[in-house]
C-alpha positions as CSV (number, residue, x, y, z in Angstrom):
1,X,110.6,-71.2,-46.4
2,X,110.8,-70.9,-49.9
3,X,110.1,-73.5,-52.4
4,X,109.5,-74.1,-56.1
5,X,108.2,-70.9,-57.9
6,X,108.5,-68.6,-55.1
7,X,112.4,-69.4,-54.9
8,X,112.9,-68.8,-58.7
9,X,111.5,-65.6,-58.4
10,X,114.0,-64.9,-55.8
11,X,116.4,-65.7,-57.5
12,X,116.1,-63.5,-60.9
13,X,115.5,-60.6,-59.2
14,X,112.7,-57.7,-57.5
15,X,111.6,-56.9,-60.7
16,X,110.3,-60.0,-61.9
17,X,108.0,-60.9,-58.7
18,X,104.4,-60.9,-59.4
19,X,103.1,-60.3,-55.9
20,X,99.4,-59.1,-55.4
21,X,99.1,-55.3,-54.6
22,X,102.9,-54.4,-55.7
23,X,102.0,-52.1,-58.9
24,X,99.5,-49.4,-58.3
25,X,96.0,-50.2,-60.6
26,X,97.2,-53.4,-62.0
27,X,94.6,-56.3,-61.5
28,X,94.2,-60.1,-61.7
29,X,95.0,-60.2,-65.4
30,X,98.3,-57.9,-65.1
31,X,99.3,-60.4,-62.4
32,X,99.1,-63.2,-64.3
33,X,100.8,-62.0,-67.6
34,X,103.7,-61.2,-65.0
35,X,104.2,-64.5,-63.8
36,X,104.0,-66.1,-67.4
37,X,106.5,-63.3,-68.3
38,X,109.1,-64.9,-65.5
39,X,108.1,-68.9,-66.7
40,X,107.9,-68.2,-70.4
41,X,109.7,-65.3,-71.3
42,X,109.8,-66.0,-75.3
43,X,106.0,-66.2,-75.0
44,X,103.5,-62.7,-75.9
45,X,100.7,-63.1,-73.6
46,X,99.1,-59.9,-75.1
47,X,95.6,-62.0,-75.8
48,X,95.3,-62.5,-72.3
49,X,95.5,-58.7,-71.8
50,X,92.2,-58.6,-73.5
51,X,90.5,-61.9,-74.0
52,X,91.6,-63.0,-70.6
53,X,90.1,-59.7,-69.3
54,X,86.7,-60.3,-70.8
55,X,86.5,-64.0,-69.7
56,X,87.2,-62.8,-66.7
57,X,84.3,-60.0,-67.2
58,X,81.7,-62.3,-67.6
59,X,82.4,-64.7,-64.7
60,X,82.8,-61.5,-61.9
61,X,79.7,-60.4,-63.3
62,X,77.4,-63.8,-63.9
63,X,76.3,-64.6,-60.3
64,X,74.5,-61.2,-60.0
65,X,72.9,-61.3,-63.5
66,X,71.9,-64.8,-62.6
67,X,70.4,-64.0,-59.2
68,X,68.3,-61.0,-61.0
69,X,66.8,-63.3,-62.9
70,X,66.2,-66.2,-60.2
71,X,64.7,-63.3,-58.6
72,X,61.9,-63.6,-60.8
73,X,61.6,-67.5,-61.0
74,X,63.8,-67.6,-63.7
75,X,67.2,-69.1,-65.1
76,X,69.0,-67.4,-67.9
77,X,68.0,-69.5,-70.3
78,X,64.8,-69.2,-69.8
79,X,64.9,-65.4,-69.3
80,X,66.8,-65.3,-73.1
81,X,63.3,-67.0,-74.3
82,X,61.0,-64.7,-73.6
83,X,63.3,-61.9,-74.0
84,X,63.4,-62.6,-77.5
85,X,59.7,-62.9,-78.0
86,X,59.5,-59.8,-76.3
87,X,62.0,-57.5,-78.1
88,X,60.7,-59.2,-81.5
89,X,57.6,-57.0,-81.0
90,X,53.6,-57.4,-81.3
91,X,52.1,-60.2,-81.5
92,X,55.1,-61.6,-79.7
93,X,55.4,-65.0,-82.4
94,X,57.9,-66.8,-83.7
95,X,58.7,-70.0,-85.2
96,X,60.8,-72.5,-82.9
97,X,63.5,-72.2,-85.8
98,X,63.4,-68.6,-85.6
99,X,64.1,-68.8,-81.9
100,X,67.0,-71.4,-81.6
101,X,68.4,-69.3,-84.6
102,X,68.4,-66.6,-82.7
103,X,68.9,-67.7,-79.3
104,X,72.3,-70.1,-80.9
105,X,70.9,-73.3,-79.0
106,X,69.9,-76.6,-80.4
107,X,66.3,-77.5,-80.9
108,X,66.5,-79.8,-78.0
109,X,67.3,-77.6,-75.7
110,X,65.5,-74.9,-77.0
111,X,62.3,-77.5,-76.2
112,X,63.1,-78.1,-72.9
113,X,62.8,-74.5,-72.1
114,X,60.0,-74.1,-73.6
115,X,58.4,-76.9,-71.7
116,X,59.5,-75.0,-68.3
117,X,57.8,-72.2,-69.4
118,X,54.6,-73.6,-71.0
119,X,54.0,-74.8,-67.5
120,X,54.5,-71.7,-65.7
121,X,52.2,-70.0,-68.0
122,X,54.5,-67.8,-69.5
123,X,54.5,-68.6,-73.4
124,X,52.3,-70.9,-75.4
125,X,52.3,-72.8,-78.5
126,X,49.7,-72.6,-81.0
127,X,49.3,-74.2,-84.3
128,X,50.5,-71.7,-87.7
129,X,47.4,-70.3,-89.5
130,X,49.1,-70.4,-92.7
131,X,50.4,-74.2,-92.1
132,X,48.6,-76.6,-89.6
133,X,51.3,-78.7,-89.5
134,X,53.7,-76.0,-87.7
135,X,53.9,-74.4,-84.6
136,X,54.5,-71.2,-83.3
137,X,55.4,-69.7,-80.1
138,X,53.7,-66.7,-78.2
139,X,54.4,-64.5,-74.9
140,X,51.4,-64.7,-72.9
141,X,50.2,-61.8,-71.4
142,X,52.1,-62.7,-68.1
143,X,55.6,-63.9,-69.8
144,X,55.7,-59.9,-71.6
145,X,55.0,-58.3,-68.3
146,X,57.7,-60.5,-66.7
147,X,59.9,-59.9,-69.3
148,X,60.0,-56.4,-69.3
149,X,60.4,-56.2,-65.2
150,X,63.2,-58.5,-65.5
151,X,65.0,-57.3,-68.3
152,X,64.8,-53.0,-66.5
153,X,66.0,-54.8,-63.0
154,X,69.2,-56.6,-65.5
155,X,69.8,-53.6,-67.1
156,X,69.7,-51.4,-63.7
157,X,71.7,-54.2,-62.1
158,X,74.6,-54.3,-65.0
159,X,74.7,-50.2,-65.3
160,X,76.2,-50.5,-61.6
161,X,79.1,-52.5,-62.9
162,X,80.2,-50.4,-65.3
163,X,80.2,-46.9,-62.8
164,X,84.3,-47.3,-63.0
165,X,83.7,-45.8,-66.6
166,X,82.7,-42.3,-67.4
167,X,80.6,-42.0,-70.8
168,X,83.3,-41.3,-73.1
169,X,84.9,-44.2,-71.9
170,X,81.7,-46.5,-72.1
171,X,81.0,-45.5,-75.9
172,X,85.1,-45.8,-76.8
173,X,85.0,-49.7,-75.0
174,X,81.7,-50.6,-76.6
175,X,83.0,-49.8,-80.2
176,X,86.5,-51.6,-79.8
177,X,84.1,-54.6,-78.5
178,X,82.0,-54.2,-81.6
179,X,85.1,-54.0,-84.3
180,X,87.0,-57.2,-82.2
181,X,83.8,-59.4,-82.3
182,X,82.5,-58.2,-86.0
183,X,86.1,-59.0,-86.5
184,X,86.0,-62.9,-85.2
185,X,82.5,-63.1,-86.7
186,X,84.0,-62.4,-90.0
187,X,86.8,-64.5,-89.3
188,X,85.0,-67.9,-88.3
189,X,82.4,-67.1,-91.3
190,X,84.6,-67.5,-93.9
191,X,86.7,-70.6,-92.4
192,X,83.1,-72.3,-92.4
193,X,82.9,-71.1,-95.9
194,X,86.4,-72.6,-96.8
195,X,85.5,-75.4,-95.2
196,X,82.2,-76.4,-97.4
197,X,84.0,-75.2,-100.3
């Protein structure tokens, strides 16, 4: 029996239908665009062709990211901590504002990760030299170690996604990625600077 969408689709004809599996390589993304093409003809749904793709991207690929890192006793966000201590090289310090800077959370939440891993042993805060008054943040000895073993397991784990794509291809999608987000990044900073002007 047909009903509502499906009988529409009938109706306009076997070029229009947006079944799964009918168009050799086209994927979730393709489907979709179809069937907005048949409800909103007048509408361009290019975005979706990309932005639509990489949303898509991130939520195929964030369960296995975040089970390599619950692996290890840890959540994302709490991986992101110590990976940035890590990667910000010996001795492993930073300020709290230099971290939710970098990490783009508030200083809330940014505390309440480092709370989680205070406990566990894996960071520690100790009081500035130069000011008494601030605090700093350091990798322990433990936290770097885990870092590092988490981070080579991620980046072993995300290399299998991207087997579809020979090296050429890898290098020519990384720099598109580069230009489109330097692009919004550009974009967004001057409407902030509009705005306070």
């Amino acid at each position: 029996m047909m009903n509502g969408i499906e009988g529409d689709r009938d109706r306009r004809g076997d070029e229009d239908r947006p079944r799964d599996g009918d168009r050799s390589g086209d994927d979730h993304v393709d489907r979709l665009r179809r069937q907005w093409a048949v409800e909103l003809p007048d509408l361009d749904t290019e975005p979706m062709a990309i932005l639509g793709r990489a949303f898509r991207l991130s939520n195929l690929v964030r369960p296995s990211i975040e089970a390599t890192f619950a692996h290890f006793g840890l959540d994302r966000g709490e991986f992101d901590v110590i990976a940035t201590l890590r990667r910000s090289g010996p001795p492993y310090l930073m300020t709290p504002t230099e971290m939710y800077s970098a990490l783009m959370i508030s200083s809330g939440g940014l505390t309440h990760r480092l709370d989680r891993l205070e406990k566990a042993g894996l960071i520690r805060r100790e009081k500035s030299p130069r000011d008494g008054r601030s605090v700093l943040v350091a990798l322990s000895e433990a936290g770097a170690a885990l870092a590092e073993k988490a981070f080579r397991t991620d980046m072993a784990n995300e290399s299998s996604f991207l087997r579809a794509l020979d090296g050429k291809e890898r290098e020519a999608l990384a720099a598109l990625l580069r230009k489109l987000i330097g692009g919004i990044e550009n974009e967004q900073a001057r409407g902030e600077d509009e705005n306070e002007g």
